[in-house]
C-alpha positions in Angstrom: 18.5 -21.4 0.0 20.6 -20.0 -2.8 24.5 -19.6 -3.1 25.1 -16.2 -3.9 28.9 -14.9 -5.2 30.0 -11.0 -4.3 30.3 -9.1 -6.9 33.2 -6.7 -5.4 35.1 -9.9 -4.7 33.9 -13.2 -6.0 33.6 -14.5 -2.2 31.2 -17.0 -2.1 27.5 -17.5 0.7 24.8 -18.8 1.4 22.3 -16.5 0.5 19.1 -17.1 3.1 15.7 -14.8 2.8 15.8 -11.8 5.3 12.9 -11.8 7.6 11.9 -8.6 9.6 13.4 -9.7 13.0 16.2 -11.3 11.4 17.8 -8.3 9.7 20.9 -8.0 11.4 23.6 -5.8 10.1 26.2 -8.4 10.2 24.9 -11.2 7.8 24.0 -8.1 5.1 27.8 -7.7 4.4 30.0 -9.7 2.5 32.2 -11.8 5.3 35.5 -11.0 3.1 35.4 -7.5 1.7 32.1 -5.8 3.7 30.1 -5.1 0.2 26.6 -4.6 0.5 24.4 -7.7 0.0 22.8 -5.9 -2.7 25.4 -6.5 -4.8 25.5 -9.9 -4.9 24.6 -12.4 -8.1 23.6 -16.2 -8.1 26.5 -18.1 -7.9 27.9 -20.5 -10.4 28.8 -24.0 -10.1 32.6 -23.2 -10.6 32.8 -20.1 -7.9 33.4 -22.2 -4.8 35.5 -25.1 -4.3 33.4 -28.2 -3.6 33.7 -28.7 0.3 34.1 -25.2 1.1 32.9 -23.8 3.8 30.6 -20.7 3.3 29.2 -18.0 5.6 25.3 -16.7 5.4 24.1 -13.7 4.2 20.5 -12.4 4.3 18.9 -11.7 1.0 16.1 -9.3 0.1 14.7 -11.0 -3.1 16.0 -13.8 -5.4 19.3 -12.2 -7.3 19.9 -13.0 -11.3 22.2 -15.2 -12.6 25.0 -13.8 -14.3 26.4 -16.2 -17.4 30.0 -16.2 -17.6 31.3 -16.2 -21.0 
């Protein structure tokens, strides 16, 4: 399981594999804006609040890790 920060809107989730029967239209979204899961990078250490609460999104493959500068 990855964390995985939008990239429209920096909201952070917990990025789980998708399998066939588990594709469901609602966990390929981002929970605060709607963007796509495909545009979605690794998330860093700073993008979430420790003891945050974050919602699941279905990944198709393992997403890069953006450095910040």
């Amino acid at each position: 399981m990855t964390n995985v920060t939008c990239l429209s809107c920096g909201w952070v989730h917990m990025g789980i594999a998708i399998l066939p029967a588990d594709s469901t239209y609602n966990y390929m979204r981002c929970f605060r804006c709607g963007g796509s899961y495909m545009n979605f990078r690794a998330a860093l250490e700073d993008d979430c609040p420790i003891g945050s609460t974050i919602q699941p999104i279905l990944l198709a493959e393992e997403l890069p890790v953006i450095l910040k500068d």
